[in-house]
C-alpha positions in Angstrom: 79.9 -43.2 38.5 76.7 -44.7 37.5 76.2 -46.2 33.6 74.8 -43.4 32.0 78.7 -41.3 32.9 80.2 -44.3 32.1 78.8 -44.4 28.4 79.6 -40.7 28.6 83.2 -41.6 29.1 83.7 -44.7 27.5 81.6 -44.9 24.3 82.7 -47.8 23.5 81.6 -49.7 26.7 78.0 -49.9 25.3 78.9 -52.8 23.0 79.4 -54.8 26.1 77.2 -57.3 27.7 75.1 -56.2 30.5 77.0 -58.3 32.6 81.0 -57.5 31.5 79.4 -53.5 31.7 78.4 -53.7 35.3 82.3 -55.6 35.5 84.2 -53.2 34.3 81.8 -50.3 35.9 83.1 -51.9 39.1 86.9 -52.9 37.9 87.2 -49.5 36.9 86.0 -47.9 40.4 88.0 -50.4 42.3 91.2 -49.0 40.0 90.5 -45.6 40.4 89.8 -45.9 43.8 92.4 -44.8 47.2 94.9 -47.8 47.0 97.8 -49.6 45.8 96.1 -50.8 42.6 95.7 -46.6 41.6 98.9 -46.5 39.0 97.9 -44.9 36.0 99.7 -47.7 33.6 97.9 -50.8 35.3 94.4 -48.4 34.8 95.3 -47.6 31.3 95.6 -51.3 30.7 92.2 -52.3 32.3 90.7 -49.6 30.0 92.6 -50.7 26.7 91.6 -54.3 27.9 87.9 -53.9 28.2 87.6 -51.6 24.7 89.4 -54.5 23.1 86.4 -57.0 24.4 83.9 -54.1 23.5 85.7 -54.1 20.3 85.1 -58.1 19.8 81.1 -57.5 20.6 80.6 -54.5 18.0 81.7 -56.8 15.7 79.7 -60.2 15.0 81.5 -61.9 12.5 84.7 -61.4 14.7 82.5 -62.4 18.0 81.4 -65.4 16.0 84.9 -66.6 15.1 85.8 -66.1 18.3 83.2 -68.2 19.9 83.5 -71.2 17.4 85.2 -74.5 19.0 88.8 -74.3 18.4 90.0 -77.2 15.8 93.6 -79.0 16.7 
């Protein structure tokens, strides 16, 4: 899967970084892959995971909250 199918599949994912893209490009073909890690609930999480954080970078006032120091 290269970017382009993976905007094509996941919207969402362009509202990533550059950096967290190419990580979940890679999570998700590690996940998907032959393996013990291919169960469909522990990919399902890894997608609703990473459209949360996509979620956080659409939005700047959120992203901005999110990045301020945290008061105690």
């Amino acid at each position: 899967m290269d970017v382009e199918e993976l905007f094509a599949a996941f919207p969402w994912a362009r509202f990533l970084p550059a950096d967290d893209r190419s990580e979940f490009l890679r999570e998700f073909v590690d996940m998907t892959g032959a393996g013990e890690n291919n169960i469909p609930a522990r990919v399902l999480q890894m997608i609703v995971e990473w459209r949360s954080t996509a979620q956080v970078h659409a939005d700047p006032k959120l992203l901005a909250a999110l990045q301020e120091p945290q008061r105690t």
